[in-house]
N, C-alpha and C positions, 0 to 999 in steps of 0.2 A: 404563665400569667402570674405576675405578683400579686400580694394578696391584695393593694388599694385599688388595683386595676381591676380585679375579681371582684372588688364590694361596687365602685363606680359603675359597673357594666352590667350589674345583676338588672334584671328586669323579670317582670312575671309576663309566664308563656303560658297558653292555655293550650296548646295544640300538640298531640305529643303523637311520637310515632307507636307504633305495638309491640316495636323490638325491645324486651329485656335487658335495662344495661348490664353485662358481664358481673359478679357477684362480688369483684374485687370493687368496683366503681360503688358497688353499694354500700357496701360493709365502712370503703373510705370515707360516703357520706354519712353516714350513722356514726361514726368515730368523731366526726369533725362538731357535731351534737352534743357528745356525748364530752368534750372538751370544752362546752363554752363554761361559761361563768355561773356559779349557782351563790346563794345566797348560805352563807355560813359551809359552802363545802359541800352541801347537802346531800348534792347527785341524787336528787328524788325522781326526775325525770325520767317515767318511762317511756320507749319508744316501742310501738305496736307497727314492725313493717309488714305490710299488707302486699304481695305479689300474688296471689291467688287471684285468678279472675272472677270464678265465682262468688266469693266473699266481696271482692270490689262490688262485686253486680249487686250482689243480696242486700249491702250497707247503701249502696246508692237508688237502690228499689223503696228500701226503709225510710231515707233521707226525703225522697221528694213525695213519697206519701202521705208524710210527717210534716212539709212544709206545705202541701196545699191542704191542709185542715185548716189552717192560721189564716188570718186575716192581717190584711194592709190595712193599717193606720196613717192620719196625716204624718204622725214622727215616726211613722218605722223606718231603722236606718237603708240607706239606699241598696246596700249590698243583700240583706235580709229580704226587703222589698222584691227585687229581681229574683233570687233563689225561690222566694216565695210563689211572686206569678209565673216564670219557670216553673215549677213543680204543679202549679193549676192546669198546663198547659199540657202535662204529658211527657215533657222532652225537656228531662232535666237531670244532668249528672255531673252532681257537684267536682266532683273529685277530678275532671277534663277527659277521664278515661284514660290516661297515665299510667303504665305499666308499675309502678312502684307508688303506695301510697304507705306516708309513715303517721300513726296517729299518734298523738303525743297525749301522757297525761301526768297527773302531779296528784300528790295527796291532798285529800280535803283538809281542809281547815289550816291549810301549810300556806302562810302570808307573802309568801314569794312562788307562789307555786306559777301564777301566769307569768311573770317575769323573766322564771327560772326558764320554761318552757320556748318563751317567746325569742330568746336569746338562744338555745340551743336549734330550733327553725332555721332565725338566719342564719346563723354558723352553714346548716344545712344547703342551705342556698346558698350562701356563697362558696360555696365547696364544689357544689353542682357546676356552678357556672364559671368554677377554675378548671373543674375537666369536661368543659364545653356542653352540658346537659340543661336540659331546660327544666324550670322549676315555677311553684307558681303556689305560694299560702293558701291554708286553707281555711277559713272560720268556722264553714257549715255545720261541722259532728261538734264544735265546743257550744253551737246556738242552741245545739239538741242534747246538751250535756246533760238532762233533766229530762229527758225523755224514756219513757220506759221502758220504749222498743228497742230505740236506738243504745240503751243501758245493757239491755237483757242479750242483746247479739252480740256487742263486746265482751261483756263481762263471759260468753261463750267463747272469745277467741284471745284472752288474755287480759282484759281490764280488771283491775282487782276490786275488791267492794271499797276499798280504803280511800280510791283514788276518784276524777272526774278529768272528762278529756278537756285538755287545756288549746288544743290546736291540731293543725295537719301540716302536712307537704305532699304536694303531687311532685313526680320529679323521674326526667325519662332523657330519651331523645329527642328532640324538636322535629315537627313534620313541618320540610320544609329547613329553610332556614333559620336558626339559632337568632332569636333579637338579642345582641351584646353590643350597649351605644347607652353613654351617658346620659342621663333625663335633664331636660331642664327643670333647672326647680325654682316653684312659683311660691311655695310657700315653706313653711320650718322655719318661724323667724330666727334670730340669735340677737343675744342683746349680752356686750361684754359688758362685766364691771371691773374696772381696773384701777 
């Protein structure tokens, strides 16, 4: 798969099979991260990959205990919303249950740190879904960036005190069939000036 064909076909998948992808497939998607674009060279970007089922379970036990304390507002954004009454509900795991989760974080006070991050993601994804692996962003651990739970058990599995989590990726096999098919796009204006 070429690479425009790889970005055009990426779509988020929430459904992933239990199987482990091979170690070679992972290391190639953390490398493809670890090349995107950083702001001044920086490569502040750390990547926290998570294959441990238990820690997945413990960080996703932490997560939705932590989003049903909170409360829904008329503007809370819609995805927050969902995670939030999801987690009131009992039956909520951000992460899809995805054999492979990568947590991403950048240093505090570093001006390009979500940028830096957000950019090394897709890379992420799109790497995934040039060797046919299903992928799918993550927001929830960057909403709880500021949580002291959620601080205190990373900073136990590698988050440094300097940094805060800027994003995720869940990123596996597809259960099921692989969705790879161009989106219609309804919005992303463009306005040339020439």
């Amino acid at each position: 798969m070429d690479a425009l064909q790889a970005i055009m076909t990426r779509r988020s998948n929430r459904r992933f099979s239990s199987a482990l992808p091979e170690k070679e497939k992972i290391e190639t998607i953390i490398e493809a991260g670890r090349q995107a674009p950083c702001g001044s060279n920086s490569q502040s970007t750390h990547f926290i990959v998570i294959t441990n089922k238990d820690v997945q379970n413990d960080l996703s036990s932490i997560a939705m205990e932590e989003f049903a304390k909170m409360d829904v507002k008329e503007d809370t954004y819609v995805s927050l919303k969902n995670s939030i009454l999801a987690s009131k509900r009992g039956n909520y795991i951000f992460y899809y249950g995805a054999p492979v989760l990568i947590v991403t974080a950048n240093k505090k006070g570093y001006g390009n740190a979500m940028a830096d991050s957000a950019c090394a993601l897709e890379n992420m994804m799109i790497a995934a879904n040039a060797l046919n692996m299903a992928s799918c962003y993550i927001n929830q651990l960057h909403w709880l960036s500021d949580n002291e739970r959620i601080l205190a058990y990373m900073n136990g599995i590698g988050l440094k005190d300097d940094e805060f989590i800027t994003g995720a990726l869940s990123f596996g096999f597809a259960e099921g069939e692989l969705i790879q098919k161009e989106k219609k796009i309804t919005g992303n204006p463009v306005s040339f000036v020439e």
